[in-house]
C-alpha positions in Angstrom: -6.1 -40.2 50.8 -4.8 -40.8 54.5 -3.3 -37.9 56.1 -0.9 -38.2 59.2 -3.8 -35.9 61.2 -6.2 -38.6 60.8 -3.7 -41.2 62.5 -4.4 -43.0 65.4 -3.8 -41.3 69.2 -1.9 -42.3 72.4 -4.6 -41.2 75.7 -2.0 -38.1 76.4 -2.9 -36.9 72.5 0.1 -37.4 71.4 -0.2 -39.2 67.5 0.9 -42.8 67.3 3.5 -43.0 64.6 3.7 -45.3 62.0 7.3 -45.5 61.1 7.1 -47.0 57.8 3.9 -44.2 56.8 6.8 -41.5 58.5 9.3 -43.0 55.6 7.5 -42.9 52.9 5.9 -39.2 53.6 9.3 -38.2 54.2 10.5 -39.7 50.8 7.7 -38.1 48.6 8.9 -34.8 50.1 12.3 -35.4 49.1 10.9 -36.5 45.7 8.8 -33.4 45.4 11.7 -30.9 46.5 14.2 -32.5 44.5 11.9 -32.0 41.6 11.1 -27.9 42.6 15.3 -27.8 42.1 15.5 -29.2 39.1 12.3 -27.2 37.7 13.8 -24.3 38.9 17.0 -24.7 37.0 15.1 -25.6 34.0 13.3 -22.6 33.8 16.3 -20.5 33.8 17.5 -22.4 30.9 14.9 -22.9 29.0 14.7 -20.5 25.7 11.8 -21.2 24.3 8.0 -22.5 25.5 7.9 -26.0 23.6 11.2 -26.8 25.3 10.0 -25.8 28.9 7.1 -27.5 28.6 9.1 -31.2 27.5 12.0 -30.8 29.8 9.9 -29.7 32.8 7.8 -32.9 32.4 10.9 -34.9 31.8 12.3 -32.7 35.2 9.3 -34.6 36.7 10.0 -37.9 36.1 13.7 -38.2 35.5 14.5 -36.6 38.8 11.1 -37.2 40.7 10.6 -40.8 40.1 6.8 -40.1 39.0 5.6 -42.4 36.8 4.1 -39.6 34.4 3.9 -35.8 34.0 2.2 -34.0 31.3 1.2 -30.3 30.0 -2.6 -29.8 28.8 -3.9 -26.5 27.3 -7.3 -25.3 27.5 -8.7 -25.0 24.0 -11.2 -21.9 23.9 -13.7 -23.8 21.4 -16.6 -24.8 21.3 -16.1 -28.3 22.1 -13.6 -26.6 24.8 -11.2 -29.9 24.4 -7.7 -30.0 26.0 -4.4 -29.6 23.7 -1.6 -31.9 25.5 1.3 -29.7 24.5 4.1 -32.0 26.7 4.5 -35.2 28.0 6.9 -38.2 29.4 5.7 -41.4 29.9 2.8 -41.1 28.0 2.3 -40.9 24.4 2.1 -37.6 23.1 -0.3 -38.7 20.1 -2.5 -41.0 22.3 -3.6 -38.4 24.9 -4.4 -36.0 21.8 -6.4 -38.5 19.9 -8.1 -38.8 23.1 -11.5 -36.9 23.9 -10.1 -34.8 26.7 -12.0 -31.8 28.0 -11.9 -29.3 30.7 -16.3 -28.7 30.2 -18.9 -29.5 33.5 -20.1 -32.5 31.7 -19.4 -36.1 32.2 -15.9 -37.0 30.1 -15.0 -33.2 31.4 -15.0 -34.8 35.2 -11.0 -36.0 34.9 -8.4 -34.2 37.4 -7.3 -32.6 34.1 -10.8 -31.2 33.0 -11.7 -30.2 36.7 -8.7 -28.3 37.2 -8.7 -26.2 34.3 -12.4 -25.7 34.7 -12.0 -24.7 38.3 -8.7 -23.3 38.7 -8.0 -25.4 41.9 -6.0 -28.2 42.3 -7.3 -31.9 42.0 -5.2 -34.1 44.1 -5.6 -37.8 44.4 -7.4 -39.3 42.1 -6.7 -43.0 42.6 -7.6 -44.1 39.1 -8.7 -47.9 39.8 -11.0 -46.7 42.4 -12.6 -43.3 42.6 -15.8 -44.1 41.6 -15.6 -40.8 38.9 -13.4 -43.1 36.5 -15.8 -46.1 36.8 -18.1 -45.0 33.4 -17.4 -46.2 30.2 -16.1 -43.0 28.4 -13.2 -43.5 31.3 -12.6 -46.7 30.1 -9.8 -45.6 28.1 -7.7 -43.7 30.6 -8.3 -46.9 33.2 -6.8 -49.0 30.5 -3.6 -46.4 30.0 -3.2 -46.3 34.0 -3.1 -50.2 34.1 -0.6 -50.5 31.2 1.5 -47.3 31.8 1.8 -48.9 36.1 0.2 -45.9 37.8 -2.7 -45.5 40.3 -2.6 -42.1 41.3 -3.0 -38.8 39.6 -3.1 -34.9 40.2 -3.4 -32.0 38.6 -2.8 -28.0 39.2 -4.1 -25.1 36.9 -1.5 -23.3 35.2 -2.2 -19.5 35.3 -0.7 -16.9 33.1 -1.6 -13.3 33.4 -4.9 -13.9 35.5 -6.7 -16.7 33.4 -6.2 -20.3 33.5 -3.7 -21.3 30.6 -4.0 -25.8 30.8 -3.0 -27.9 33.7 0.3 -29.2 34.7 -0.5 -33.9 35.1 1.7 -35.6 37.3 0.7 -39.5 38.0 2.5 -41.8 40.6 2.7 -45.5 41.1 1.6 -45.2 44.7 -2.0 -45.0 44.9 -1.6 -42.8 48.2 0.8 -40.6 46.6 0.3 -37.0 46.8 -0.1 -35.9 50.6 -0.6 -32.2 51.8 3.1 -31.5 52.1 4.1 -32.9 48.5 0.7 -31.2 47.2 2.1 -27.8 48.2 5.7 -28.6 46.8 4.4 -29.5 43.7 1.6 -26.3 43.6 4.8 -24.5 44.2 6.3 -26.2 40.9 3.5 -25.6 39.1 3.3 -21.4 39.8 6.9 -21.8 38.8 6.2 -23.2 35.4 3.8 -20.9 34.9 5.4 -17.9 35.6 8.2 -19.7 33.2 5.8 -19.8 30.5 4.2 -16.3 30.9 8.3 -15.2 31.0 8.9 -16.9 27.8 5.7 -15.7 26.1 6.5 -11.8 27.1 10.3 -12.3 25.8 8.7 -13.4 22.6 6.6 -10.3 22.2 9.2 -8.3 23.5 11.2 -9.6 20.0 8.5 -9.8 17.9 7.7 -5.8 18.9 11.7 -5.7 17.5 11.3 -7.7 14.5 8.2 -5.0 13.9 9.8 -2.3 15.0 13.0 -3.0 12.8 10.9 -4.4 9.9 9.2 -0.9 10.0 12.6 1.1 9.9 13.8 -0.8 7.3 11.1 -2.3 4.9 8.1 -1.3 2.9 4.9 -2.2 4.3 2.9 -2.2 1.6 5.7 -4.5 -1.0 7.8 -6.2 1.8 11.0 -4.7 -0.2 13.8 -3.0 1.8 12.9 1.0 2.3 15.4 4.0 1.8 16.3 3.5 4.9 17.6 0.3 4.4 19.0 1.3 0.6 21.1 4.0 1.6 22.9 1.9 4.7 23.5 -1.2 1.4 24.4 1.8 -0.9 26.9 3.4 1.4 28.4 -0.3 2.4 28.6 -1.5 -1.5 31.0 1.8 -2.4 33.4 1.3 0.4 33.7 -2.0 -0.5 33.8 -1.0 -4.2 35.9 1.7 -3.5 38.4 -0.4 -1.6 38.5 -3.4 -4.8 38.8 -0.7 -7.0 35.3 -1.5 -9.1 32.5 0.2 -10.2 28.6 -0.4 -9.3 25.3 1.2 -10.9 22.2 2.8 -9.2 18.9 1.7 -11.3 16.3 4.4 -10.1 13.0 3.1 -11.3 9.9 5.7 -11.5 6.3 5.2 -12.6 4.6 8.1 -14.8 1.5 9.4 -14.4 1.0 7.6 -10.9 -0.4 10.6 -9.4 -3.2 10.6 -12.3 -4.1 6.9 -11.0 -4.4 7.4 -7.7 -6.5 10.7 -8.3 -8.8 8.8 -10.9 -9.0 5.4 -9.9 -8.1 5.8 -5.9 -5.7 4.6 -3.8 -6.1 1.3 -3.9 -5.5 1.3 -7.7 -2.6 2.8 -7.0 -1.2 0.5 -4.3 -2.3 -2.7 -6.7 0.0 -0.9 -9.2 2.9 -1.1 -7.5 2.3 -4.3 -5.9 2.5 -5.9 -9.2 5.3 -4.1 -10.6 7.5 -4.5 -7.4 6.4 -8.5 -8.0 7.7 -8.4 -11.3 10.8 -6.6 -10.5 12.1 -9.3 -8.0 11.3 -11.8 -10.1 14.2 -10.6 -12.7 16.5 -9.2 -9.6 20.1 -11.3 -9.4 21.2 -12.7 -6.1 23.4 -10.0 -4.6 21.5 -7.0 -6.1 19.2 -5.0 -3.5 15.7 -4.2 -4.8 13.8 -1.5 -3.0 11.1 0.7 -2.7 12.0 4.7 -2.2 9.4 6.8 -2.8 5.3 6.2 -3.6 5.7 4.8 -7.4 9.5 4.8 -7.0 11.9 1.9 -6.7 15.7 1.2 -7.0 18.0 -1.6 -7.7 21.8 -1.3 -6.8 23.8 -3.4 -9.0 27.1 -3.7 -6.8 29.5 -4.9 -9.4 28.9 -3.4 -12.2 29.5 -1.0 -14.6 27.5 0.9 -18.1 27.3 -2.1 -19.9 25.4 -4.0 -17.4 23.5 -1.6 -15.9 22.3 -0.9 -19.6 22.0 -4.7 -20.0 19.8 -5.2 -16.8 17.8 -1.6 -17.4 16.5 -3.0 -20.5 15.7 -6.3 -19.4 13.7 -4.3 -16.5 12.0 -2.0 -19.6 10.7 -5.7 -21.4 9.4 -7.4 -18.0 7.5 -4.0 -17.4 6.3 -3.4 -20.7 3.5 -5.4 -20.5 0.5 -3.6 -19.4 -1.1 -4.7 -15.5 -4.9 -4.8 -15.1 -5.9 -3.0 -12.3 -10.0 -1.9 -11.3 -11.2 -3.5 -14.2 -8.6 -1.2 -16.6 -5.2 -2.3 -18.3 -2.6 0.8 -17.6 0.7 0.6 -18.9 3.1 1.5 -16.5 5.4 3.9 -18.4 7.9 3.1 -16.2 11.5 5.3 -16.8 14.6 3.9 -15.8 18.1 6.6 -14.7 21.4 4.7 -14.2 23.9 6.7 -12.5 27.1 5.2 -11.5 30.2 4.9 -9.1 32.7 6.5 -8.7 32.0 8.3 -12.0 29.1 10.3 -11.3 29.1 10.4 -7.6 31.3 9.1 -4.6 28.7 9.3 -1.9 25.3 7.7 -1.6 23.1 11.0 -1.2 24.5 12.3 -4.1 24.3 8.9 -6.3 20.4 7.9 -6.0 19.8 12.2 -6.4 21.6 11.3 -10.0 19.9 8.1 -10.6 16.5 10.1 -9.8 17.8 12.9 -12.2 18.5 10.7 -14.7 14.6 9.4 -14.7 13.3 12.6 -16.6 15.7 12.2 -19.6 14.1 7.9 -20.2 12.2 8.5 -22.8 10.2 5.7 -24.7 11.6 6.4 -27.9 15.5 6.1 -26.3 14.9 2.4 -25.0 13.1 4.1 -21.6 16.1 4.8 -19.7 19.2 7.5 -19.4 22.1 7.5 -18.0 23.1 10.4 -15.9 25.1 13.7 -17.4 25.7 16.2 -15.7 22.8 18.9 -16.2 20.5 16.4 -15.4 19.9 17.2 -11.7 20.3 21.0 -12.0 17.3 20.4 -14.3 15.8 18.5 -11.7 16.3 20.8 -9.1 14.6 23.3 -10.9 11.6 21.3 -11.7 11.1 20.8 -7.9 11.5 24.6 -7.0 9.0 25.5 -10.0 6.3 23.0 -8.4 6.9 25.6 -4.7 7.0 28.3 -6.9 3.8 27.0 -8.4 1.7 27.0 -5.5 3.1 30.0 -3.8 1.6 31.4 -7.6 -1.5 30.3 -7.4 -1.8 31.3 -3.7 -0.7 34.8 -4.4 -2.8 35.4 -7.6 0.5 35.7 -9.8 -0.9 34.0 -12.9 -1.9 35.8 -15.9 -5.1 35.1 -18.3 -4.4 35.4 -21.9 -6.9 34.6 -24.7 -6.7 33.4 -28.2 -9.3 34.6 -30.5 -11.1 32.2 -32.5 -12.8 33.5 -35.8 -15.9 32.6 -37.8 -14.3 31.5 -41.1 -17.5 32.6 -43.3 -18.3 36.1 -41.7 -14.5 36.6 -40.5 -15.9 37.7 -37.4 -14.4 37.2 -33.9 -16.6 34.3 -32.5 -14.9 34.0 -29.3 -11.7 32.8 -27.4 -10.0 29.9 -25.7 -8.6 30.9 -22.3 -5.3 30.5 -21.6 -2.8 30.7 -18.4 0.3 32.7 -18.0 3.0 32.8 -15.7 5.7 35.7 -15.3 8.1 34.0 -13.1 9.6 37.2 -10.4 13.3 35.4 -11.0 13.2 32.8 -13.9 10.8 34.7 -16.5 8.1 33.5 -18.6 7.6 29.7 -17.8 6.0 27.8 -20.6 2.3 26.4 -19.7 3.5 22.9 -21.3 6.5 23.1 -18.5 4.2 24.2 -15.4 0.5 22.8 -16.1 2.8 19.0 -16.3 4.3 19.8 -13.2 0.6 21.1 -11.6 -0.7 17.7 -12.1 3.3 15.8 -10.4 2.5 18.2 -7.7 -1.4 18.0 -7.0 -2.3 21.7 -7.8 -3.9 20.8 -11.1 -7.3 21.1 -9.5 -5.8 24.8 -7.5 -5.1 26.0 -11.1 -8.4 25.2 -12.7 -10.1 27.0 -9.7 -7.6 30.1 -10.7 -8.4 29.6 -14.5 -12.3 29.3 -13.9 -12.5 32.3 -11.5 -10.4 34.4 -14.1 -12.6 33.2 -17.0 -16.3 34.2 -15.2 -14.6 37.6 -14.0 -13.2 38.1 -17.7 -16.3 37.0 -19.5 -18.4 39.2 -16.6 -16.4 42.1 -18.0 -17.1 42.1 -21.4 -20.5 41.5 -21.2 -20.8 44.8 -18.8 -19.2 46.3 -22.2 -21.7 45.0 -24.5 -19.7 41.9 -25.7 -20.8 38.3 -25.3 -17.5 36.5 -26.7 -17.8 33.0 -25.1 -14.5 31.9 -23.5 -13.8 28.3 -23.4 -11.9 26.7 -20.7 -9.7 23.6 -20.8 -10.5 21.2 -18.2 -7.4 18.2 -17.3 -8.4 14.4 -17.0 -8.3 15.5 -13.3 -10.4 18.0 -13.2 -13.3 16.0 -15.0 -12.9 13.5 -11.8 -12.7 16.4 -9.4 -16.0 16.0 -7.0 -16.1 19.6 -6.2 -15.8 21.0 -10.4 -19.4 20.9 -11.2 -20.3 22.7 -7.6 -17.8 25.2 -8.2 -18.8 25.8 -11.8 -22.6 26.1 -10.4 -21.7 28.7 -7.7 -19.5 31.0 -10.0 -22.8 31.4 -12.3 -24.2 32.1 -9.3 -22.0 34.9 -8.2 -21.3 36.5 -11.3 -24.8 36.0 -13.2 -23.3 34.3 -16.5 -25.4 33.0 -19.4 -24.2 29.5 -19.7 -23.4 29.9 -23.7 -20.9 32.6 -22.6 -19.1 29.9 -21.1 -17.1 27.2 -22.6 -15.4 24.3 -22.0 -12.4 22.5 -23.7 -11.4 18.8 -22.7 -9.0 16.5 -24.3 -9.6 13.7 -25.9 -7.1 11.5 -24.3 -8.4 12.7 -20.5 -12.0 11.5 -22.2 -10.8 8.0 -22.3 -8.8 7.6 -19.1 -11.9 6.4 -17.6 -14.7 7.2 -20.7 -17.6 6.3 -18.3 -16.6 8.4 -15.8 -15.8 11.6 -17.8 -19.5 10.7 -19.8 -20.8 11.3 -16.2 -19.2 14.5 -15.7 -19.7 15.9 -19.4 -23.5 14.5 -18.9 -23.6 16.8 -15.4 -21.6 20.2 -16.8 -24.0 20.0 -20.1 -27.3 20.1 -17.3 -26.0 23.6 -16.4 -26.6 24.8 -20.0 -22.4 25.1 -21.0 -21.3 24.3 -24.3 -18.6 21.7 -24.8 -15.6 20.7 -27.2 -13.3 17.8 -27.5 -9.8 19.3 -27.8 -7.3 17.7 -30.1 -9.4 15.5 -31.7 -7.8 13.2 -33.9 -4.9 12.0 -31.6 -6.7 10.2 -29.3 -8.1 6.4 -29.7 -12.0 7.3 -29.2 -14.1 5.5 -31.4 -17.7 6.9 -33.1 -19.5 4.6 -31.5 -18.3 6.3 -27.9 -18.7 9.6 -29.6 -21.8 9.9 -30.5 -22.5 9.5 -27.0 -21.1 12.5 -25.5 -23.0 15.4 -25.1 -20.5 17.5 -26.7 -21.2 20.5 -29.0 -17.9 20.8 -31.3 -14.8 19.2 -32.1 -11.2 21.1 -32.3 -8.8 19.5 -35.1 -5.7 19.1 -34.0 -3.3 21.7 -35.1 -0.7 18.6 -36.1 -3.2 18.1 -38.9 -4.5 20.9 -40.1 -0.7 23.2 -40.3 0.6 21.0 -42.7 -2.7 20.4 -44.7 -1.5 22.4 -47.8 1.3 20.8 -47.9 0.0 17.3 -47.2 -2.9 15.6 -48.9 -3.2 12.8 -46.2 -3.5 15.7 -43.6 -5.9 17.4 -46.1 -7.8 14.4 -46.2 -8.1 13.9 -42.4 -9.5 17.4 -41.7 -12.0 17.2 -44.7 -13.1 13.7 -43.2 -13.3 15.2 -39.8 -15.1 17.8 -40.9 -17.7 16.0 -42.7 -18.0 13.1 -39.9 -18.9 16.2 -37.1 -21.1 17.7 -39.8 -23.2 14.2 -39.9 -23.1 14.4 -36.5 -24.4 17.7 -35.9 -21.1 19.1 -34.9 -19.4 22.5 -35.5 -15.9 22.0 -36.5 -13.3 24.8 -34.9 -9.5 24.2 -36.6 -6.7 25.3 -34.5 -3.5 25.8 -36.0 -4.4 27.9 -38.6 -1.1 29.7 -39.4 -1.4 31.1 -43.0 -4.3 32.6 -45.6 -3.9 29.2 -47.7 -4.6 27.0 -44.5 -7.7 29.7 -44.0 -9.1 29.6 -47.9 -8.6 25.9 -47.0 -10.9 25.3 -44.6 -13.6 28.1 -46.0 -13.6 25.3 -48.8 -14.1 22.3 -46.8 -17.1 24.5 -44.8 -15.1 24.5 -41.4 -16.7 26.5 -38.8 -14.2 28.4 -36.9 -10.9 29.0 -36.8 -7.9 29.7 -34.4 -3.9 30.2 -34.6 -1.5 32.5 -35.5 -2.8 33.5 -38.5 -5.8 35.5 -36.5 -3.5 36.2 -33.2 -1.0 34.9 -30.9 -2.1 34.6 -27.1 -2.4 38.1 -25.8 -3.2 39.3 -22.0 -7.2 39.6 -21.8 -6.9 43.4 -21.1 -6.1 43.7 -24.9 -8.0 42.0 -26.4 -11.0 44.1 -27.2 -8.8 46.8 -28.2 -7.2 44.2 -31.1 -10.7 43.2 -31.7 -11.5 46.6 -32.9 -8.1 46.0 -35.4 -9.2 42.8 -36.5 -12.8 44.1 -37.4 
């Protein structure tokens, strides 16, 4: 390119001037400055990246007279090809179908591809002659220059945040465009659009880092559903505005049982697929207008702003069908049990606190059998509120050794001798008095401190049975053992070290489960009953009979005995179809090479009963109630 320094002299040094080279320098400066203005007011108008980029190339050639300008990104792929993000007077489309790129190989040799590559400007590449364009993969971009009227083109690196981002392309009709002084104008213009660019991108995160930050104070991450956050400001806006038309609206709270049994057995992830497909189904049935959210770990809530009993009972039982159906989830179909408490405004509260408190009140009284939700009266939440201090209470009990064992006696029903005894927990409240084991051990497992009991329980039981034998009596004492504990990876280690430390026979030790906790997971708890029978313990199923096990899953438990539910064998004198089940259970354990022990057994008919249909043991009220386990050798003697 010629350069006014490489002019012609006079003999004193002084350059000779061309003045027609002088006019046209001097108009390609005024070219290139009026184009850094109008840049400059682009970028502080420019809102967004896409629209810098298009009206900083149109900047360039509505304002500079160039005959092109466009924006190129460096792609980091493999091929590392070029992205034209902008351009004016050029075809968008055409440059991109194109095979631009910026790498050291021969199609990457274009002002573009060098500039990206190298981070330094490439100025003056007169098209139709620099000997670089001359090869046939340029043939293309010779062919655009001729038809687009332009022989020159440069191109500067755009740099954001220390790395090259693309190029900014400018081409000019003038193949001797693009001197030192418009070079540097332009360079300038160029640092300007990418200080635009790395502006826009940092305002961008700056609201995105909002958006998140917001999106986190306000909405569930796991569901995407508004939070409590975001329910109580909706809540507290939906009553003034009810308050002030003079209508009523209804608080759905929504609660999942036996969540904390899910995420205990199956894990976490269980759990969070659980809700996932329950909060799915809810906003599928959720009205424009209503606010569905999620406000606690297996808890939702749906405000209903204009509406009263009737329709919050309408849409609670339209809730209770679309969750009836049960969700598959690790390989097992649950059922929910979801309960449903309405409480309303202004009738049972005037103040959003107090409103979703009642709504959450109202939960405990949705029982299946009454369509699976309440509505809120008024001792709902003082019941509540009591539940919640028994579960401190609880744990401060547990902690502080407040608990009490009791044992029931269990009697051979051919000898009539004591045979043994099922341990049993009690607990003398300081304040509230005796709480009822089928109030606290359901609250144990809501509060995850069923596994702290059975560690109470089992240390009481080896310290008991210790005791007796150092008396001379080897009563085995049978534990009960939750659908938690048998998935509890510490219970067979614990069990192993109190033999240990208190030098048990394993017979003298017993243990009860369920046989609903048997089929929460049956594999599972076969593994666990497969590991406590290796320590030499002897095992029951518990209430068998109400459960869903089959014979087939049965036979394969290593289990000793089974325990007939007392719901069959009270009324058996009275009942022939309960007669019949006991006398059927008793002969199916028999085959099986199973003692049979009947709890329940209230009264000397029920007793004769049983001694008639060769039952094994026997234990209810008929032998003795529950009694503390310091008496019980003494009624022993009594019984004898």
């Amino acid at each position: 390119m010629a350069n006014v320094l490489d002019e012609p002299t006079e003999a004193n040094g002084a350059p000779v001037l061309d003045t027609g080279q002088c006019g046209s320098e001097l108009a390609r400066i005024a070219r290139a400055l009026a184009t850094l203005t109008a840049g400059n007011r682009t970028l502080l108008r420019a809102s967004d990246e896409e629209q810098l980029l298009r009206e900083m190339c149109s900047v360039i050639v509505d304002t500079g007279g160039y005959r092109l300008a466009s924006v190129a990104y460096a792609e980091q792929n493999s091929q590392k090809s070029v992205r034209w993000m902008a351009s004016v007077g050029s075809d968008l489309d055409e440059l991109n179908s194109s095979s631009f790129t910026w790498e050291d190989c021969e199609l990457g040799q274009t002002a573009t591809g060098v500039a990206i590559r190298t981070g330094t400007p490439v100025v003056d590449r007169q098209l139709l002659t620099d000997p670089i364009y001359a090869g046939p993969g340029y043939e293309r971009i010779r062919e655009r220059a001729l038809r687009l009227g332009y022989a020159s083109v440069t191109a500067f690196p755009l740099r954001v945040e220390g790395k090259v981002l693309g190029a900014l392309i400018m081409a000019a009709v003038d193949s001797e465009a693009f001197d030192d002084a418009e070079v540097r104008l332009i360079s300038d213009l160029a640092d300007d659009l990418a200080y635009g660019i790395a502006n826009l991108r940092m305002r961008v995160q700056r609201e995105e880092a909002q958006a998140t930050i917001a999106r986190l104070a306000y909405y569930d991450t796991l569901t995407g559903l508004p939070n409590r956050s975001l329910l109580m400001e909706t809540l507290e806006s939906a009553m003034a505005v009810a308050r002030q038309d003079r209508h009523a609206l209804a608080l759905l709270h929504l609660e999942v049982g036996h969540f904390y049994d899910i995420n205990k057995v199956l894990g976490y992830s269980s759990g969070d697929k659980l809700v996932l497909e329950l909060g799915r189904r809810l906003a599928q049935v959720v009205q424009e207008g209503d606010t569905l959210a999620r406000v606690g770990e297996a808890e939702f809530a749906l405000l209903l702003p204009n509406a009263g009993a009737d329709e919050a009972v309408r849409v609670a039982q339209q809730l209770v069908a679309t969750l009836r159906q049960p969700v598959d989830v690790s390989e097992l179909t649950l059922d929910a049990r979801v309960g449903i408490g309405i409480a309303l405004f202004p009738a049972h509260a005037t103040d959003a606190d107090a409103l979703l408190r009642r709504a959450n009140a109202a939960v405990h009284q949705a029982k299946p059998t009454r369509g699976g939700y309440a509505i809120y009266t008024g001792g709902q939440e003082k019941e509540y509120t009591r539940r919640l201090s028994l579960m401190g209470d609880l744990h401060r009990a547990i902690e502080h050794n407040e608990l009490r064992l009791y044992c029931q006696p269990k009697a051979d029903i051919t000898s009539r001798r004591v045979c043994g005894a099922e341990a049993l927990v009690r607990w003398q409240h300081p304040l509230k008095g005796m709480i009822s084991p089928s109030e606290f051990i359901p609250l144990a497992e809501q509060a995850g401190t069923i596994t702290p009991l059975t560690n109470w329980m089992l240390e009481a039981a080896f310290r008991q049975s210790h005791s007796w034998r150092a008396a001379g009596l080897e009563w085995p004492l049978a534990v009960n053992l939750s659908a938690l504990d048998l998935y509890d990876p510490g219970l067979i280690d614990n069990i192993r070290r109190l033999f240990a430390t208190w030098g048990i026979e394993p017979e003298l030790l017993q243990f009860e489960l369920t046989e609903s906790a048997l089929m929460v997971d049956p594999a599972g708890a076969l593994e666990t009953l497969i590991r406590l029978k290796q320590l030499g313990v002897l095992l029951s199923i518990d209430d068998f009979g109400t459960g869903q096990s089959g014979l087939s899953y049965l036979q394969k438990l290593p289990v000793d005995a089974v325990k007939i539910d007392q719901s069959f064998v009270m009324p058996m004198t009275r009942s022939e179809d309960s007669a019949v089940i006991v006398r059927s259970t008793i002969e199916l354990s028999h085959n099986l090479g199973l003692k049979v022990i009947a709890e329940g057994v209230e009264s000397q008919s029920v007793w004769e009963r049983l001694a008639a249909l060769d039952c094994d043991v026997a234990q209810g009220y008929f032998i003795s109630m529950p009694m503390p386990a310091a008496h019980f050798q003494k009624w022993e003697a009594t019984w004898s």
